[in-house]
Structure formats: structure tokens, C-alpha cells
N, C-alpha and C positions, 0 to 999 in steps of 0.2 A: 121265223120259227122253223120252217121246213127244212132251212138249209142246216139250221143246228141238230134236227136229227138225219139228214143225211150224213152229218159229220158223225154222228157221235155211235150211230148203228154198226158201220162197219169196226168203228173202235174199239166197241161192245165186245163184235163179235170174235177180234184178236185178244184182246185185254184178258177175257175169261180165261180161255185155255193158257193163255201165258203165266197166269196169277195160278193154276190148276200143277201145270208142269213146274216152276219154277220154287213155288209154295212143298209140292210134295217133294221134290230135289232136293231141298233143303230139310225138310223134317226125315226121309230118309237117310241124306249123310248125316247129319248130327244124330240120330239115334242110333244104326251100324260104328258111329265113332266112338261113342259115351257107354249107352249100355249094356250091351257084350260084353268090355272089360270091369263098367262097376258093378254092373250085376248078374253077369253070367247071362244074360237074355241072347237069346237068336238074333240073327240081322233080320231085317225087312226085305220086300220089296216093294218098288216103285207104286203098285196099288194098294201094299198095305200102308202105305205109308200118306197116299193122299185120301184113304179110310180115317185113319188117326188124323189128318189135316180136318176134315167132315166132319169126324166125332168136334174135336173140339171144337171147329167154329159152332154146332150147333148148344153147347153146354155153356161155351165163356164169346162165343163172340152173337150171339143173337140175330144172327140172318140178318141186319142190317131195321134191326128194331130198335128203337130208343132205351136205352138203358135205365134202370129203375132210378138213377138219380134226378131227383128234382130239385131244379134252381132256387132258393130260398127256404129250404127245408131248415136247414140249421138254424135261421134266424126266427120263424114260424115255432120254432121247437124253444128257442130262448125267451120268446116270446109269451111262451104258454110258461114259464120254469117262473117266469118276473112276475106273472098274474097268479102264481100259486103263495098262499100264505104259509108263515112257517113251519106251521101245525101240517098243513098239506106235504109240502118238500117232506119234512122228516119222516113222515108216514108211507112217503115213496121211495125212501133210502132205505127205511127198513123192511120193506117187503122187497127191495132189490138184492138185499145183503141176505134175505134171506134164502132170498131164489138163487143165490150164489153161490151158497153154502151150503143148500142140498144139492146142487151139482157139482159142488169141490169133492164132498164126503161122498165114501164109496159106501155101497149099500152093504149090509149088514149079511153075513150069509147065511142060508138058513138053516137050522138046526136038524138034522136026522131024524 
């Protein structure tokens, strides 16, 4: 066990900064390449760019947290749909179609 973090500390400690420099290299050129010309945006630089690498992992990559998917959710949930009688289901179709369609329909504006 010792020897596997002897291995794996120094590994650690190059991997980071490689993953750091290499990650924000890449999200600098592809943003100086892409949008400056489609959207008129400014170029970056090298720290704002591993900002914007930071921002996102914290919003879509979760520090290395488990993601909200749970392994037999959909069968749990088909499960619960087969145990629902038909009176049930239809009475959850229609309060979904209805939840639907007050956020399809834009609200009404109001009057002066």
C-alpha cells in the first residue's frame, strides 16, 4: 500500500498542473478561434481562460462528486407506472398536459 502512494503522490503532483495548463490551452485557443469572429467577443487570456475552465467544471463537472443519476431509476419509475391503475395514470396525464400548457401559453398581458 505504501508503495502505491509513493507512486501515485508524485504523479498527483505533475498530473494537476499538466491537466491546469493543458485544459486552459485548449479552452483559450478554441475561444480566441471561434468567438471573436461569430460573435464579436474579445480574445482571452491564459488565466481567463483557466477561470472559464474552473467556472465550468464547478457548474457541469462536480469536483469529482457522483452525478445525480441513479442506476435503476427508470426501472423503479416503470415499476411505480405498472402498479398505478388506469384511473391513476390518466389523472397523471392530465395534470402533466396541464402543467404543459400553462407553460407552453404565454401569460396574458395586463391591462392599463
Amino acid at each position: 500500500m505504501n508503495k502505491k502512494w509513493i507512486l501515485l503522490i508524485p504523479l498527483a503532483i505533475l498530473a494537476i498542473p499538466l491537466f491546469i495548463v493543458i485544459g486552459g490551452e485548449i479552452v483559450r485557443y478554441l475561444w480566441n478561434w471561434l468567438l471573436p469572429s461569430l460573435f464579436g467577443w474579445r480574445q482571452i487570456t491564459f488565466r481567463q481562460a483557466v477561470g472559464i475552465l474552473v467556472l465550468c467544471r464547478m457548474l457541469f463537472g462536480r469536483f469529482g462528486h457522483r452525478s445525480s443519476y441513479r442506476p435503476g431509476f427508470r426501472s423503479r419509475m416503470t415499476g411505480r407506472w405498472k402498479q398505478r391503475t388506469p384511473e391513476e395514470r390518466e389523472k397523471f396525464r392530465q395534470e402533466l398536459r396541464a402543467c404543459w400548457s400553462r407553460m407552453a401559453s404565454p401569460d396574458p398581458k395586463p391591462s392599463a
